[in-house]
C-alpha positions in Angstrom: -17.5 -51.3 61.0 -16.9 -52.4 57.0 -20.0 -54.8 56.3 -19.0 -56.8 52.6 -22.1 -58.5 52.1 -22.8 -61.3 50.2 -26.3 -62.7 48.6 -26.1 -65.4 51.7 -24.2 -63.8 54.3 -21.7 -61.0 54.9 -18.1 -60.5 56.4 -17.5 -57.6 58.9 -13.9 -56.1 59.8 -14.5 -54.9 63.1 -12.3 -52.3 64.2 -12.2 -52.0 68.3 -9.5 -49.5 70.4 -9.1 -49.8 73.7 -9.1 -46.2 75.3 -9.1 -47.3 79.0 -5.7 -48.0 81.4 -6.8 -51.7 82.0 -7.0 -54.9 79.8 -10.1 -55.7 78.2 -11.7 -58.9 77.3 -15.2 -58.9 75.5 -17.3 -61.0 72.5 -19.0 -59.1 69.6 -23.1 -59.6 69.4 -24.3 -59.0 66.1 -28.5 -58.5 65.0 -29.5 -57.9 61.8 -33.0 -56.4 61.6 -34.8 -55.7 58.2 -35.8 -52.4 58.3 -39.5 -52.6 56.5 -40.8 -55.3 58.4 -38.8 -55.5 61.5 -38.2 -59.2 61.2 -35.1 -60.6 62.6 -32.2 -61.9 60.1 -29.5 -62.7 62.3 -29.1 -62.6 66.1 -25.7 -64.2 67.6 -22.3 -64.0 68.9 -19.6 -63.2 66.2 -16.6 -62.9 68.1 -15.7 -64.7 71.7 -12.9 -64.6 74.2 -11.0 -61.0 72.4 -9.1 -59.0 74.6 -7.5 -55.6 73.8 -4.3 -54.1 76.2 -4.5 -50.6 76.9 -4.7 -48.3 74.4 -4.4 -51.0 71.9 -6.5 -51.0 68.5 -7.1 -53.6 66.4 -9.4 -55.1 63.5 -11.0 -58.0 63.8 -13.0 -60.2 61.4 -16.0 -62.6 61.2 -18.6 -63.6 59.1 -22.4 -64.3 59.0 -24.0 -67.4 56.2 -26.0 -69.3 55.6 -28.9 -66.5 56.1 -31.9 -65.8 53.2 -31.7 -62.1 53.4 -33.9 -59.7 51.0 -31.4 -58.0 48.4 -30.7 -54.7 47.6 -31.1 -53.5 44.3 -32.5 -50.0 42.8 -35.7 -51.5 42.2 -36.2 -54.0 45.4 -34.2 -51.5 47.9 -34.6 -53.3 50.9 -32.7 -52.2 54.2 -31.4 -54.0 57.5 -30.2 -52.4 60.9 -26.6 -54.1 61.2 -26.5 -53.9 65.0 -23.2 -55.0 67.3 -22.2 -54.9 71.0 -19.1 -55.4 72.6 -19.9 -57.3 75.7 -17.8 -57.6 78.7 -17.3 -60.7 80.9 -20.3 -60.2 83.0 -22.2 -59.8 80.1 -22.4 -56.1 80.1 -22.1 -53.9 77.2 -19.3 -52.1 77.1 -20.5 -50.2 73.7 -22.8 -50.9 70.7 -22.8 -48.9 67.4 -25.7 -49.6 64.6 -25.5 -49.3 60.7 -28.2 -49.3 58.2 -27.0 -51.4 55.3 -28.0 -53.9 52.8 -27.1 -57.6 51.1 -26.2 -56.5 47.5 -23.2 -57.7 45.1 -21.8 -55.7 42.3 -19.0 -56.7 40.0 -17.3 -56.3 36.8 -17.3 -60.1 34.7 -16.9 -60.6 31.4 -17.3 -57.1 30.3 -20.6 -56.6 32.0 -21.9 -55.4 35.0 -23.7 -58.0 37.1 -25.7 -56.9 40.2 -26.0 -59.5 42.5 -24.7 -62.1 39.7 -27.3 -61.3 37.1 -26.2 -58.6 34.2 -27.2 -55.6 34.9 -27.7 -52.5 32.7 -27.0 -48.9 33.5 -30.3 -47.0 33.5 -30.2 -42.9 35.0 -29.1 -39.8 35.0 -26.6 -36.8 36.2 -26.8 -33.7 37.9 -29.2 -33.8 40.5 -30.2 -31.3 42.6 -28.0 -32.0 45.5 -25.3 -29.4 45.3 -28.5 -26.6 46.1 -29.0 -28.3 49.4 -26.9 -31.2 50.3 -28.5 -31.4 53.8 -32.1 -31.4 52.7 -33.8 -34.1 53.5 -37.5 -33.8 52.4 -35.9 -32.8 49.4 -33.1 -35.8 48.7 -36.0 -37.6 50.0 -38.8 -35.9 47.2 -36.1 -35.9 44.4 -34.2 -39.3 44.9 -37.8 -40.8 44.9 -39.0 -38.7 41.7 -35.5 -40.5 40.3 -36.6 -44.0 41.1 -40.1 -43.4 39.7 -39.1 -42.2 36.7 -37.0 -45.0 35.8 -33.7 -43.5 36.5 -32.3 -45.9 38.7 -28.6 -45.1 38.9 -26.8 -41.8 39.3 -23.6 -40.2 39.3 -22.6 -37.8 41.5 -21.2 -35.0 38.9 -18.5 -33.5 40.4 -19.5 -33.0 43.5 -19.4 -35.7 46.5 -22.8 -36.8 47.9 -24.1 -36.4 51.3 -25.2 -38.3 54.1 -28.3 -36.7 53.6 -28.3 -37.9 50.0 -26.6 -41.3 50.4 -29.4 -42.4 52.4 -32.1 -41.6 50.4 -30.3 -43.4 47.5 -30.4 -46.3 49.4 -34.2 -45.7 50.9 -35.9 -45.3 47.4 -33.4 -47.0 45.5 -31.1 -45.3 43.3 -27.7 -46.8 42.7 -24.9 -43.9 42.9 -21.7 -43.5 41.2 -19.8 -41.8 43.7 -17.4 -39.1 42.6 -14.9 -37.8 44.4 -13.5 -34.6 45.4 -11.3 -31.9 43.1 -13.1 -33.0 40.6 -11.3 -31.2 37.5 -7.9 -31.8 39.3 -6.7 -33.0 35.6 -8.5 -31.4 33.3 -7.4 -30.9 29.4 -4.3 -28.8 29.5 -3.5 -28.0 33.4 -0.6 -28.6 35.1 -0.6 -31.9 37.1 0.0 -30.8 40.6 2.9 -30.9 43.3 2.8 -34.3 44.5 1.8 -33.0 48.7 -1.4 -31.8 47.3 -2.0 -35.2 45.3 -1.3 -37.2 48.6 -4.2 -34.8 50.3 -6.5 -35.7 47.6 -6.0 -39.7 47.7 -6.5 -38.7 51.6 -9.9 -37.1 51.1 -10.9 -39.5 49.1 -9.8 -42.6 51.1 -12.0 -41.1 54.0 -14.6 -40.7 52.0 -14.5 -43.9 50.9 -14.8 -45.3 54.4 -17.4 -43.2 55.3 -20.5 -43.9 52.9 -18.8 -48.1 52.0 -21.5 -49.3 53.8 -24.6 -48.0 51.5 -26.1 -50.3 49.6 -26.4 -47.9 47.1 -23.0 -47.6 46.4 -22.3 -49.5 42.8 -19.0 -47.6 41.7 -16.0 -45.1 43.0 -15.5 -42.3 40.2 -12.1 -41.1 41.0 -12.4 -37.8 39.0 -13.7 -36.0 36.4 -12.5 -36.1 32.8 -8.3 -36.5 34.0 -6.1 -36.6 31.6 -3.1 -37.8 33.2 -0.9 -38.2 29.5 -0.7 -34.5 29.2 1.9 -35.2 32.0 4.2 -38.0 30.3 7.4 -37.1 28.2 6.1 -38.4 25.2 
C-alpha cells in the first residue's frame, strides 16, 4: 500500500497479486482510525467489482476527500491506523493489511519549504544515537522524545539509514527525518566513481528503502548521499 495524503483526503495505489489457480473478484474496504483517540475518520468501500486472473498482479488506485483529518506535523504529530480488506463476493475477507500513517504535505515552492502549505523552517539536529542500537525501542522512544522536547524537530539521518524502530518513533513524538540513504560516502572528494553494476545495486537499495518507510509521516526529505561529488568524474 503507498498512502499520498493530502490536508483533505489521500490517494492510495493499492498493489494486489493473485497467488491462487482461480479467478478472483473482490472490493477494497478502507477505515481510517486516529490513533490517540480512536475516533473514526473514514469507513467505506474504495474499490468495487476488481477481479485478478491467476497469478496476475496489479496496482490499483482510489482516493479518499472530503474528510477533516488531524495533520501531521513535528509539533501536532497526530497518527491514524490506515486499515484495508479485500473482500470476496460473499463478503468475506480474503486478506486485510493495516498501516500507521498520517495526513501531512511537504513541498518545495518558491524557494521555501511549506509543510502542509504554510512555510516552514528547518529546526534540529544530526547524529543521533541510533547507529548504537537501531532496534531499541525504549530508547528511540527516550531519545526521539528528548529531540522533540528540546526543540529539535527535524533530523537527518547522518549516514546511516534509519530503522523501523526509529521511523516510528519519529513519527510518534514528532520529529521530521531527512532520510539518508545507504553507501553513504559512495562519492566522496577524490574516489573513483564506481563500476556502473554496483551503482545499479545502490539505486536498488535505495529504491526499496524508499518503499519501505514512504508511508511515515515523518518523512519530509530523501538524502541521496553524503557529500558526492559527482564532477570529479567529468572530462573537464
Amino acid at each position: 500500500v503507498f498512502i499520498k495524503p493530502g490536508l483533505r483526503g489521500a490517494d492510495f495505489d493499492i498493489t494486489v497479486r493473485n497467488s491462487s489457480q482461480l479467478k478472483q473478484e473482490f472490493s477494497v474496504h478502507t477505515a481510517i482510525r486516529s490513533v490517540k483517540d480512536k475516533s473514526l475518520l473514514f469507513n467505506g468501500t474504495g474499490l468495487k467489482g476488481v477481479a485478478l486472473a491467476p497469478g496476475e498482479e496489479k496496482t490499483f488506485y482510489y482516493f479518499v476527500k472530503n474528510v477533516r483529518p488531524k495533520l501531521w506535523t513535528p509539533a501536532t504529530p497526530n497518527l491514524y491506523d490506515f486499515s484495508f480488506s479485500l473482500n470476496g463476493a460473499n463478503n468475506n475477507i480474503i486478506d486485510d493489511t493495516a498501516v500507521c500513517s498520517g495526513f501531512k504535505t511537504f513541498v518545495v515552492k518558491n524557494g521555501y519549504f511549506y509543510l502542509n502549505g504554510k512555510p516552514y523552517w528547518l529546526r534540529g539536529a544530526d547524529q543521533t544515537a541510533m547507529p548504537l542500537a537501531p532496534n531499541d525501542t525504549a530508547l528511540a522512544d527516550k531519545f526521539t522524545k528528548l529531540m522533540h522536547d528540546g526543540n529539535m524537530q527535524v533530523t537527518r539521518t547522518h549516514t546511516v539509514p534509519y530503522t523501523a524502530t526509529w521511523m516510528d518513533a519519529a513519527d510518534k513524538y514528532g520529529v521530521g527525518v531527512s532520510y539518508e540513504g545507504t553507501w553513504p560516502w559512495l562519492m566522496l572528494d577524490n574516489s573513483p566513481i564506481p563500476d556502473r553494476k554496483l551503482l545499479a545495486i545502490w539505486a536498488d537499495e535505495f529504491c526499496d528503502l524508499i518503499k519501505k518507510y514512504r508511508n511515515h509521516p515523518s518523512m519530509m526529505i530523501w538524502t541521496m548521499n553524503n557529500e558526492m561529488k559527482f564532477y570529479n568524474g567529468d572530462h573537464d
